[in-house]
N, C-alpha and C positions, 0 to 999 in steps of 0.2 A: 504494500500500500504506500502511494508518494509521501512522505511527508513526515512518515512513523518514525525515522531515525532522525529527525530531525528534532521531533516532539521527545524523544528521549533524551536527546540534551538539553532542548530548551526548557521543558518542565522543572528538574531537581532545582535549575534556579531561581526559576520563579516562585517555586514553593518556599527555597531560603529566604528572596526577597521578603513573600508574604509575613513569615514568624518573625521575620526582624521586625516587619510596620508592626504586626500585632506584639509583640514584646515594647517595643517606645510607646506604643497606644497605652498599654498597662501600665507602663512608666510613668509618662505624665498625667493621667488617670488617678494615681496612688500620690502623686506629686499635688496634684491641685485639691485631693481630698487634706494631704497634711497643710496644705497653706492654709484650708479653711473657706477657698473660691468657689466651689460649689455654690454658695447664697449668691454669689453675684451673676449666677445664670439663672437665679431663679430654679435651684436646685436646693432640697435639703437633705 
């Protein structure tokens, strides 16, 4: 199938991509609950 070895390289890094945004997300996530910023979104 065209394209299948293609997708086997390009995927494992886009998956690494992906856990790294979702790791920073939980990062500043955990960061803005310790600041306390949550009220200023209208978050409690």
């Amino acid at each position: 199938m065209p394209g299948t070895q293609t997708a086997t390289i390009v995927m494992p890094g886009l998956a690494q991509q992906l856990a790294a945004l979702r790791r920073q997300r939980d990062e500043i996530a955990a960061e803005v609950e310790r600041l306390g910023l949550l009220t200023l979104f209208g978050r409690s």
